[in-house]
Structures are given as C-alpha cells and as structure tokens.
C-alpha positions as CSV (number, residue, x, y, z in Angstrom):
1,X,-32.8,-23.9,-26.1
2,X,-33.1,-27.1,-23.5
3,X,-35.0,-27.8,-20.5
4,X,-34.7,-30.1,-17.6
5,X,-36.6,-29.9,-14.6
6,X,-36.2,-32.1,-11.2
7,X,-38.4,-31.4,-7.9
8,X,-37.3,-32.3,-4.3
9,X,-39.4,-33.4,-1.8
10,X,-39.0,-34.2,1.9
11,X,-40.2,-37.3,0.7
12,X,-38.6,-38.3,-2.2
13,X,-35.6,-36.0,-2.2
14,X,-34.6,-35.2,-5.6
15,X,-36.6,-36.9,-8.8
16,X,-36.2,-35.7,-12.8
17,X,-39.3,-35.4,-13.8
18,X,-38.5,-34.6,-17.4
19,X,-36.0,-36.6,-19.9
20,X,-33.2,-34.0,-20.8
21,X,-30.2,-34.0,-18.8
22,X,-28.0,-30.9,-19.4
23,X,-26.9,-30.9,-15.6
24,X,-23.3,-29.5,-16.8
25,X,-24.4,-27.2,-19.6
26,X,-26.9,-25.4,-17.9
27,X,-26.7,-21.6,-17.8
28,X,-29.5,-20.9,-15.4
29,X,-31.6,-22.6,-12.9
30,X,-34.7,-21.5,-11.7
31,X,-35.8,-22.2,-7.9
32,X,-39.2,-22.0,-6.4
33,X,-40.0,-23.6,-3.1
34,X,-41.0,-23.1,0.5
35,X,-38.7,-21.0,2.0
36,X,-37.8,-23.5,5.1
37,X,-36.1,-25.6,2.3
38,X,-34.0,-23.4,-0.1
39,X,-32.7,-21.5,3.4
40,X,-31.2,-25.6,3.6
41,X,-27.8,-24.7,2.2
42,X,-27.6,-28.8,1.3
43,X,-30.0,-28.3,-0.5
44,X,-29.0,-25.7,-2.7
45,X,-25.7,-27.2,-2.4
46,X,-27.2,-30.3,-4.4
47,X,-28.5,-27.8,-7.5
48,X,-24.7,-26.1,-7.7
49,X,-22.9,-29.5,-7.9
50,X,-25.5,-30.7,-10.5
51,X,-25.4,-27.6,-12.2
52,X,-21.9,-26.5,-12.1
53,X,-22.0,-23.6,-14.4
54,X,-25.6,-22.3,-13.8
55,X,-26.3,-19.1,-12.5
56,X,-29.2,-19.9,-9.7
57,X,-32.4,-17.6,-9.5
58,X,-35.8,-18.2,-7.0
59,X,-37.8,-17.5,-4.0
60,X,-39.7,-19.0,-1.8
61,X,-43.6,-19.4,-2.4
62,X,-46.9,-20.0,-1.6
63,X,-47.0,-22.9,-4.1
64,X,-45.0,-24.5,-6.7
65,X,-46.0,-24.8,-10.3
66,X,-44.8,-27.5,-12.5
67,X,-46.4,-29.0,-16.0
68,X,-50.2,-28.6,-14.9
69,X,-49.1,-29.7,-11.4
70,X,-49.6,-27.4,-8.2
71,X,-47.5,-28.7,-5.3
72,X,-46.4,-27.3,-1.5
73,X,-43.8,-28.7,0.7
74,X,-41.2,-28.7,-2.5
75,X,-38.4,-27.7,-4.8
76,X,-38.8,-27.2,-8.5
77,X,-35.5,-26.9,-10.3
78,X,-36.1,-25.9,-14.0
79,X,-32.5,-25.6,-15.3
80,X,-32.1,-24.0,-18.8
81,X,-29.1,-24.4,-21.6
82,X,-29.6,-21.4,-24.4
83,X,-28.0,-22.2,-27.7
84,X,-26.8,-19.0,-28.5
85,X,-27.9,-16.1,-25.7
86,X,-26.9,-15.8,-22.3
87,X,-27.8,-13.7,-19.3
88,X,-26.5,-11.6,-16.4
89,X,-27.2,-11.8,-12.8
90,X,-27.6,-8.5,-10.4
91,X,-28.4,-8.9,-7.1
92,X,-29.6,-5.5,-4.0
93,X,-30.7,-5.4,-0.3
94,X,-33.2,-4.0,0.7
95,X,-33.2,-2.1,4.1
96,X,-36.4,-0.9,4.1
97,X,-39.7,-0.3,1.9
98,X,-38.5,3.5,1.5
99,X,-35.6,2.1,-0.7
100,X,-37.5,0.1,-3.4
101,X,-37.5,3.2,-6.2
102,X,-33.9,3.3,-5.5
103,X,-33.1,-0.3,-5.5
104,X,-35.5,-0.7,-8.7
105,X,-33.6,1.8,-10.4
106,X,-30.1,0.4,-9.3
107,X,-30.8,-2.9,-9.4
108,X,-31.4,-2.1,-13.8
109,X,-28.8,0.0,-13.5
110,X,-26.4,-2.5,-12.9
111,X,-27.0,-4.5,-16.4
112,X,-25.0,-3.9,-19.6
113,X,-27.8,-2.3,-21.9
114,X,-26.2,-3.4,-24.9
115,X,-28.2,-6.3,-26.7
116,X,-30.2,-6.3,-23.1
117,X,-33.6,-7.9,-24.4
118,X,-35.7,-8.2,-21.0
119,X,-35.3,-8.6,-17.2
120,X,-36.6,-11.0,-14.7
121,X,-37.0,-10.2,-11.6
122,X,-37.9,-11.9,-8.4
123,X,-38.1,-9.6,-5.0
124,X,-39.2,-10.2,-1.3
125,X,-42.7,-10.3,-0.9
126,X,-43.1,-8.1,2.7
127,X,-40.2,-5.7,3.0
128,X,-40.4,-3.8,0.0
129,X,-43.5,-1.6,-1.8
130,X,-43.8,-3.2,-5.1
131,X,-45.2,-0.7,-6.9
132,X,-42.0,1.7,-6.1
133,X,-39.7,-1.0,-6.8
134,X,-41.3,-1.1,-10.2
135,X,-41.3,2.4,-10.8
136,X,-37.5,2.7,-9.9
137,X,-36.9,-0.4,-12.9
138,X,-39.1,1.9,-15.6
139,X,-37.4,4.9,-15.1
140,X,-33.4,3.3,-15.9
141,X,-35.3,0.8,-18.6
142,X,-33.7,1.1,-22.0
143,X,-36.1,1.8,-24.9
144,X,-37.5,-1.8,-26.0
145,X,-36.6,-3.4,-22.7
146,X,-39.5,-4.3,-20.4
147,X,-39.8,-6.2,-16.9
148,X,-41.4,-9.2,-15.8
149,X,-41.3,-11.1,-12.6
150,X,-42.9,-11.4,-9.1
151,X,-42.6,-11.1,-5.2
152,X,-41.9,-14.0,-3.1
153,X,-44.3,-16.2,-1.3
154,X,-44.6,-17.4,1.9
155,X,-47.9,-19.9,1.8
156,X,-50.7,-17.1,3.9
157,X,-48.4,-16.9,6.6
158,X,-47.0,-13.4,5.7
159,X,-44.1,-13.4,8.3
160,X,-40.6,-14.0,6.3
161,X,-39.9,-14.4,2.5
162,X,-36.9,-15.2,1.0
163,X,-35.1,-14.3,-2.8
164,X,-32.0,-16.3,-4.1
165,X,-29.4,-14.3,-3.6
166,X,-26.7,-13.6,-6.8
167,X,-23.8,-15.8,-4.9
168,X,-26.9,-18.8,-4.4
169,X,-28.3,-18.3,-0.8
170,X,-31.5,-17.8,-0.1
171,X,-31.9,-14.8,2.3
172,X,-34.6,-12.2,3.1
173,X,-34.6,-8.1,2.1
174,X,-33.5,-9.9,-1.0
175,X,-34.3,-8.4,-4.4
176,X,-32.4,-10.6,-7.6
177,X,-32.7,-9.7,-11.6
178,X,-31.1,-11.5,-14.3
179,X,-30.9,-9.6,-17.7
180,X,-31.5,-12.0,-20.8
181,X,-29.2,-10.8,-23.9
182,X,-29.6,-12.2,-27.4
183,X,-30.7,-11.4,-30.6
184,X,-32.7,-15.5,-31.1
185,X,-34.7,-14.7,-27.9
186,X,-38.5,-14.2,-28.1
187,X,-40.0,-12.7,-25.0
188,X,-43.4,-12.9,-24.0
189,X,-46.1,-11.7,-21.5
190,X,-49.4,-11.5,-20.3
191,X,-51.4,-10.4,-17.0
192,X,-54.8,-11.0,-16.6
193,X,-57.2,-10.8,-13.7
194,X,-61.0,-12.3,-13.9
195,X,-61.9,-10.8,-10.4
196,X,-65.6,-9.2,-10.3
197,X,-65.8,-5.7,-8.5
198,X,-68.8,-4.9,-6.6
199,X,-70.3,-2.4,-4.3
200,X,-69.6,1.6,-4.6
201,X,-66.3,3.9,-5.4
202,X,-64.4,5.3,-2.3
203,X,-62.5,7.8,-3.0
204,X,-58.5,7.6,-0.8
205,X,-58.6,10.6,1.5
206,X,-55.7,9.8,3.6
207,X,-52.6,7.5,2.4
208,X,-49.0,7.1,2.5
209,X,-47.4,5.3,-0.1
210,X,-48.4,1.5,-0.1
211,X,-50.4,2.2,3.8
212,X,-54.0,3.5,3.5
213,X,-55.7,5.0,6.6
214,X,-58.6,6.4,5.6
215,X,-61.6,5.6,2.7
216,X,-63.9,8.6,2.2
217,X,-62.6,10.1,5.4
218,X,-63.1,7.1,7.7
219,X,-60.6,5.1,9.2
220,X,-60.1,2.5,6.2
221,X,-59.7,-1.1,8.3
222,X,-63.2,-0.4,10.3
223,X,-64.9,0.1,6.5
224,X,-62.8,-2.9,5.2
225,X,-63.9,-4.8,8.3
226,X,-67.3,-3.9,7.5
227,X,-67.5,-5.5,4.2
228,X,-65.6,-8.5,5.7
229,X,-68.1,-9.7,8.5
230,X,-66.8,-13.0,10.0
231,X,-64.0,-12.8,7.8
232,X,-62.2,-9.8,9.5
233,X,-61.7,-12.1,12.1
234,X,-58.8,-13.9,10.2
235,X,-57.2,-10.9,8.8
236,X,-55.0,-10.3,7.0
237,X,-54.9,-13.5,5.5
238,X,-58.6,-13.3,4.5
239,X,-57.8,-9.9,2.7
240,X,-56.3,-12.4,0.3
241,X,-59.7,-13.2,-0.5
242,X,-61.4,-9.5,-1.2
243,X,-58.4,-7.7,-3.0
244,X,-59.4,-3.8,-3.9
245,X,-59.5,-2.2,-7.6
246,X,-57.9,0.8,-7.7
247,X,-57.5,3.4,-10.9
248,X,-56.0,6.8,-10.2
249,X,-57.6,8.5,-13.1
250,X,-61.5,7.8,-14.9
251,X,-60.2,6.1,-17.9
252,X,-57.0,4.6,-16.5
253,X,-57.1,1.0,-16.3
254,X,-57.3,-0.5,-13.2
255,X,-54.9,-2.5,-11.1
256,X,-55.7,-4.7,-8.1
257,X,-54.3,-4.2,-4.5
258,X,-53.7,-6.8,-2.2
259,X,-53.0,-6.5,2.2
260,X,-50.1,-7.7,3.6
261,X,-50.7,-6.2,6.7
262,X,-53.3,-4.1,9.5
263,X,-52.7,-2.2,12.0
264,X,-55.3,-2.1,14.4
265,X,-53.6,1.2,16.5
266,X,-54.4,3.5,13.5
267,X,-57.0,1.6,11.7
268,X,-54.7,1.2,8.7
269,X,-54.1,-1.0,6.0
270,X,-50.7,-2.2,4.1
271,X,-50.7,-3.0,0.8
272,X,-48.5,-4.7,-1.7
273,X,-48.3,-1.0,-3.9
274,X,-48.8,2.4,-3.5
275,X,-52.6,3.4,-2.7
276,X,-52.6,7.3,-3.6
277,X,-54.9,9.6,-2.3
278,X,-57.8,11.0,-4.4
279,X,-57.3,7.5,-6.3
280,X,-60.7,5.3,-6.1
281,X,-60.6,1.8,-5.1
282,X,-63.8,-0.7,-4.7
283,X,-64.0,-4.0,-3.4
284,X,-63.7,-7.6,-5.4
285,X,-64.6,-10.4,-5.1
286,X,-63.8,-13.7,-6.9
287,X,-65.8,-15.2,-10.1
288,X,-63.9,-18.8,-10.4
289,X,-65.1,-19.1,-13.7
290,X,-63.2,-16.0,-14.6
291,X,-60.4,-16.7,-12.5
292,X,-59.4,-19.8,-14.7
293,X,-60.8,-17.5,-18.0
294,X,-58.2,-15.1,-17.3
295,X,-55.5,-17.2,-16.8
296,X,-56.5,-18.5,-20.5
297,X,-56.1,-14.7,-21.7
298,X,-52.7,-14.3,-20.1
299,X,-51.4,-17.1,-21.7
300,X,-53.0,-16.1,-25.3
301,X,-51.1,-12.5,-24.6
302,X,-47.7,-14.0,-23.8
303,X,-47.5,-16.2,-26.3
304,X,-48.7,-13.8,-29.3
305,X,-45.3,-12.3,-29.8
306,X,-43.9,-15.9,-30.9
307,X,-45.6,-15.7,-34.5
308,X,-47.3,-19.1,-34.3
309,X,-44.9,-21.0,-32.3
310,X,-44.7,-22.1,-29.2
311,X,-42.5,-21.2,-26.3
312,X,-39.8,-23.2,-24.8
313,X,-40.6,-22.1,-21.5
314,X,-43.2,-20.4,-19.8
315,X,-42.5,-19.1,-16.1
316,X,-46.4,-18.5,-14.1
317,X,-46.7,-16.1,-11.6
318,X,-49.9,-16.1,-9.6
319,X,-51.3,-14.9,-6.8
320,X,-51.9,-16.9,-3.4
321,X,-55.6,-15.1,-3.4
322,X,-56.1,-17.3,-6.4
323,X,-54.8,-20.3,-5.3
324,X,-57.1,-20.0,-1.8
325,X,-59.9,-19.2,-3.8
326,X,-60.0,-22.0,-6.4
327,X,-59.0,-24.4,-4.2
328,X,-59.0,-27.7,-5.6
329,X,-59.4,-26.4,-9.1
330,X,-56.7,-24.0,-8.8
331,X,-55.0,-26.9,-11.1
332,X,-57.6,-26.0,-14.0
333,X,-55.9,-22.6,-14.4
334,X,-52.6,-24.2,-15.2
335,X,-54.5,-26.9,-17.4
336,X,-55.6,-23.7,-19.2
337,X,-52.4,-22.3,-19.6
338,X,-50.9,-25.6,-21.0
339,X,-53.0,-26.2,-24.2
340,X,-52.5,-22.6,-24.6
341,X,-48.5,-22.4,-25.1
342,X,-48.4,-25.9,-25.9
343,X,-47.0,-29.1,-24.6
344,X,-43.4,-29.0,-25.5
345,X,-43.2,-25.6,-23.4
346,X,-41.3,-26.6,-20.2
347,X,-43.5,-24.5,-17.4
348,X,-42.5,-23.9,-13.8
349,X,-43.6,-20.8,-11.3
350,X,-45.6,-20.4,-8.3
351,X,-48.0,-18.3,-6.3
352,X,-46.5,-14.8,-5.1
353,X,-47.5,-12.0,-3.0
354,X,-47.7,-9.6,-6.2
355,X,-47.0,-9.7,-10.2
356,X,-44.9,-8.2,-11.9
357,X,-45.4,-7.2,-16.1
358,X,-47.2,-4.9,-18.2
359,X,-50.6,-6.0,-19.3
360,X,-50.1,-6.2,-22.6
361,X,-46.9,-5.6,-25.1
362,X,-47.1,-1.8,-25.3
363,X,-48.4,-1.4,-22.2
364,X,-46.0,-0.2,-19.6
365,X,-45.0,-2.6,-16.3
366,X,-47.0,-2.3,-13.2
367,X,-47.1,-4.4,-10.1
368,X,-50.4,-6.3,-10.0
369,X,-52.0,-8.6,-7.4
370,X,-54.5,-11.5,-7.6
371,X,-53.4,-11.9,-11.4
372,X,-52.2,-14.6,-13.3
373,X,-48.4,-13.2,-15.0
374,X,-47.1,-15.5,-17.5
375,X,-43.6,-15.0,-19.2
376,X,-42.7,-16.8,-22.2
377,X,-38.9,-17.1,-24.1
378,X,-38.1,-19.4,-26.6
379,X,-34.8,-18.7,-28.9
380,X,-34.8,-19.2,-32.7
C-alpha cells in the first residue's frame, strides 16, 4: 500500500508535501477542505487529471488535518495505491432528515458483501440525523463488517455542507460510502472523548427524534440558556462548546450530543442524533488535558488490531467543539496521535459536525460528537 498527499492553497495552489508519486496508479483519493473550494470544479478537475484512475471521496470541513498539521482555507489530497485490495464507491441523496435510516440502510445495501471488509463513510453534516443514518448502516451490515466515518464540516458557520459526490462533485444532501474489499487489509478504530460532565441528570420529557423540547418538563433551550449565561448569546455556535451526555439506560455507556440548531418559537433544540425521551443527558464541559488524553486512547484503540505494526494510513475525525476549545493546542492532539501510530503512517482528516465508529472493536457503531474517531488500514 502507497501514499501521496498534496494540499492546495489559495496561496500556493497545489504543493506535494510527501515524496511518492503514484498520480496514475492511484485507486482512491481522499478530499477534505472548505467547502467554497471543492464546490471549484477546477479544482477537482486538477485531482481527476492527476489521478486518472482514482475513485474521489471528501467533504468539506471545519479544518483540515495533515501529518501533525491543522490548517483552514485548504485542500488535502491523500491519494492511495493498494497492492492487492480495492474498493467500491456508493453514493444517496438525501431529501430530508426523515430519510437517513433509509439511506443508511440503502446506501450498505448497495455494496457487494462478498470479501466486504469495512465501510467509510462521509455524510452532510446539517441535513441528515446522524444517529438514524447510522442505525439504517447496522441493520444491512454483514456479520464482521463495521462502519467508520464522519459528517461534514462547515468551520462554526452551520449553514451549508458539502460530500463528494460518487461521479466527483461536491454537492450538498450528499451522503458517499466506499466499501474496502481484501483479504491483506487491517482495519482499525478508536473513539474517545475526555470531556468532564458536571451539574445534575435531566431526565428528556418531550423529544422528537434528533429535536429536544423539553428537559424535566421545561422548555429545554431556556434551561440550556441558563447554564450558558453570556454564552447563549452566540448560540448555536457556542453549544459547540458545552455538548450534553446522554445514556438511555443506567449502565449503558454514554454518548455525547452536539446542537446544530435552536429554535427560539418553541424553545427547542437540534441535535446531531436522536435525543429520546425518558433518556438522561447532563451537561459537559471541556478538560484540555483530557481532550488531548483522549485523542491518545483513540489512537492506542485503532491501532491494536494491527498486531504490533503500524498503519499505513490513519484518517482523524474530530470534532469542531474540540478544535474551538483547544485552540492553539488543538495541534497537540494530532502530535498525540502521531507517536502513537507511528511516523511512516500517512495521516489526513479534519474536524466534523459528528463521528462516526464504534468505541471499541466489539462494540457496535454509534454516532458520537466532540470525540476524536481515528481509522486505521494498512495491507499485509
């Protein structure tokens, strides 16, 4: 398996920024980058004439990741030649949030299961409820098969997102998948948090889907304000900032919600995922130590399947809320990644709207928010 990545700035243009060259070999190409640029069809136009027989897969962000570099304002092209797998592309719009268990479960649906060994899957970040998109994936999933991935970014702005479409234009209501087939292939993951939660448990009494209205039978965005102060002010971008935990059940472990969105007529709240009533949420806040910790435990997890070795490439998926809270140490989390899967791991990613993998290898996928998501392959 060989690497080459190449980022394009406004700038700069294009610039390799690694030594291989496999520009007519490639099989796939991955593409993160603010969404103004890969809607540039001359720009995409560049990748497919360097990369001739490369299937294309990306979305727009809210940051790039390459090496231990964060960037904005960019490109990162990661192409990748496999010596002896290969992969499909499927590609689904999506009308409307009501369609993601549908789309979840046709977009898997469309992949030969034989030899299928994992999917990766990138989705818009605001039209769609993540956590019913990866429900509809589970239920089609062939035993042994699991899902990893994200939902696209667009820096704290929240207004348009876009996915690489399956014929290599980037659009929005965009879900892609590409299916990776091959008995060499070693696929790993990890999702890990590091948020601290604080104050009581409020128990969901009124919800619909991924839109809560009320928190122990009070409108939920006057309680959430509450907790906020000043901060409300500059919703829902500050949200980013004091995600919810959420378990359904006592022991269940539990997974972190993120808003997208408030509604100020009904005092209601959007989320990435479903919020169900009678589930218990309670506020977070962020601990930067653990932060960068967790992104160190991620990493440990996604690269335990490879007995040893290291990856050839690992693909990070973290949340904006991160990025916005570290700030100018949100570099130290990829710095933590790196001496983790090593330094002849090509890495590339960026920071999404939601996560996408199961927290651990028998775990089963969920959507997660203000996590760092790490998938590793490498091919013996």
């Amino acid at each position: 398996m060989k690497t080459e990545q190449s980022k394009w700035t406004p700038e700069n243009g294009w610039e390799h920024i690694t030594d291989n060259k496999i520009n007519e070999i490639a099989q796939l190409v991955f593409l993160f980058g603010k969404g103004s640029h890969l809607k540039d069809s001359s720009l995409i136009s560049d990748v497919k004439k360097r990369y001739p027989m490369a299937k294309l897969i990306g979305c727009s962000t809210s940051g790039e990741i390459v090496g231990t570099n964060v960037v904005d304002n960019s490109i990162i092209a990661t192409a990748v030649k496999f010596d002896s797998s290969y992969i499909a592309e499927h590609s689904e719009r999506i009308n409307s949030p009501e369609e993601s268990f549908d789309i979840g479960k046709k977009l898997v649906e469309g992949f030969n299961k034989k030899s299928l060994k994992h999917i990766f899957v990138l989705s818009d970040g605001l039209n769609v409820n993540g956590s019913e998109l990866v429900a509809g994936m589970r239920s089609a999933l062939p035993d042994g098969v699991q899902v990893t991935g994200g939902l696209a970014g667009d820096g704290a702005d929240f207004k348009e997102t876009v996915v690489i479409t399956a014929e290599g234009a980037a659009d929005s209501k965009i879900i892609t998948a590409i299916g990776l087939y091959g008995e060499n292939l070693s696929i790993g993951y990890g999702s890990f948090g590091g948020w601290d939660s604080f104050g009581i448990d409020r128990l969901v009494t009124k919800s619909k889907a991924n839109i809560l209205y009320e928190l122990d039978n009070s409108p939920a965005l006057g309680l959430y304000k509450s907790f906020l102060g000043e901060q409300a002010q500059a919703l829902p971008a500050s949200g980013l900032l004091f995600p919810l935990s959420m378990r359904t059940e006592t022991d269940a472990q539990p997974v972190v919600r993120t808003i997208l969105a408030v509604n100020e007529d009904d005092q209601s709240l959007t989320f990435a995922g479903d919020i169900p009533e009678g589930s218990y949420v309670r506020l977070m806040k962020a601990n930067i130590d653990r932060l960068i910790d967790g992104a160190v435990t991620a990493a440990s997890t996604s690269v335990a399947p490879m007995s040893g070795s290291h990856p050839d490439l690992a693909i990070l998926i973290s949340c904006v809320g991160r990025k916005l809270v570290l700030k100018q140490l949100v570099e130290e989390e990829v710095e933590g990644v790196r001496n983790v899967v090593g330094h002849s791991a090509a890495i590339t990613g960026f920071y999404s709207y939601g996560e996408i993998s199961p927290f651990s290898k028998d775990a089963k996928c969920e959507l997660h928010n203000q996590t760092m998501t790490i998938t590793t392959i490498s091919e013996k």
